[in-house]
N, C-alpha and C positions, 0 to 999 in steps of 0.2 A: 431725679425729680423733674416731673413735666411745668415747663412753664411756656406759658403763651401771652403773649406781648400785643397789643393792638396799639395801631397809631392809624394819623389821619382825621380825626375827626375836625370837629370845628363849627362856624357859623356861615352857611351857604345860603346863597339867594333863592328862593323857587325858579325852578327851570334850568340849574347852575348844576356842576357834577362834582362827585368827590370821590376819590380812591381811598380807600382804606388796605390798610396794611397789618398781617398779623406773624408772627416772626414765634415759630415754635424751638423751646430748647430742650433737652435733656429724654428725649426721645425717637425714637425710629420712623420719622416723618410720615415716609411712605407707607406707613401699619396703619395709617391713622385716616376713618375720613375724615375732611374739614368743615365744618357747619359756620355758617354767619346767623344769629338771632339780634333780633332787637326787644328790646324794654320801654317799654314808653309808658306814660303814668297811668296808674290805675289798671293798665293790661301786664296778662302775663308774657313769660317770652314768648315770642313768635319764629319760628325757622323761616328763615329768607332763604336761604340758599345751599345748600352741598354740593362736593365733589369728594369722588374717591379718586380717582388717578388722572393723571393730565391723559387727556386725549379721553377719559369718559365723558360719557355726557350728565353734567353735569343737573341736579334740578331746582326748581324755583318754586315758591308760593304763585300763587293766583295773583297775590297782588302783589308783586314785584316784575313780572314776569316783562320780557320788553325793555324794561327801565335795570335790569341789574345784571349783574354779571360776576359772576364767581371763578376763580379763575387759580393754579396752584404750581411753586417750583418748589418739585422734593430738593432739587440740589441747593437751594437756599432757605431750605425750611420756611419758607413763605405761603402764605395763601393770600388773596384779594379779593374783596368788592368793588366793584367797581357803581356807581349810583350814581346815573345820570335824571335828565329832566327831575330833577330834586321839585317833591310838595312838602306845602308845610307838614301833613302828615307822614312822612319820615321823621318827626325829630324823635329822637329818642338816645337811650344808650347801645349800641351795637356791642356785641361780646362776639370773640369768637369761640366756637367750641374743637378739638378734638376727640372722637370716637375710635376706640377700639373693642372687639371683645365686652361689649356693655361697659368700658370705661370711660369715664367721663371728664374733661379736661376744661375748665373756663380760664379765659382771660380776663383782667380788669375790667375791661370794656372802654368804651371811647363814645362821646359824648356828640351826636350829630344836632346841630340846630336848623332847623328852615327858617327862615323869615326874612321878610325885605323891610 
């Protein structure tokens, strides 16, 4: 059974950065790409970020681009964001996803806030 774990989130300052952390179990890590989406109110999910293998080049939305960073260890079944110069439109819920094969894997999601 796939399960993906998100931590990291919390209340950050605009302009402040946050790592997030997503911790995959009960599958073949490396089968898998890794998607970062967010949720924010009223909108649907948005894809921030993929990578399929460490050392691809990884891709970003338009409007993350510069400010994020997605980043992956198959050996610790991890994947990250990284989200710096934080605005208040980043707050939302961040999920992360696993793809394989048209399968689809979410996590909880993890709850990012901007505001000062």
């Amino acid at each position: 059974q796939v399960q993906l774990v998100e931590s990291g989130g919390g209340l950050a300052q605009p302009g402040g950065s946050l790592g997030l952390s997503c911790v995959g179990s009960g599958m073949i890590f490396s089968n898998y790409v890794m998607n970062w989406y967010r949720q924010t109110p009223g909108a649907q999910h948005e894809i921030l970020a993929s990578i399929a293998n460490p050392g691809s080049n990884p891709a970003y939305a338009d409007s993350v681009k510069g400010r994020f960073a997605i980043s992956r260890d198959n050996a610790k079944n991890i994947v990250y964001l990284q989200i710096n110069n934080l605005k208040p439109e980043d707050t939302g819920v961040y999920y992360c996803n696993a793809r394989f094969r048209e399968r689809d894997y979410w996590g909880q999601g993890t709850q990012v806030t901007v505001s000062s």
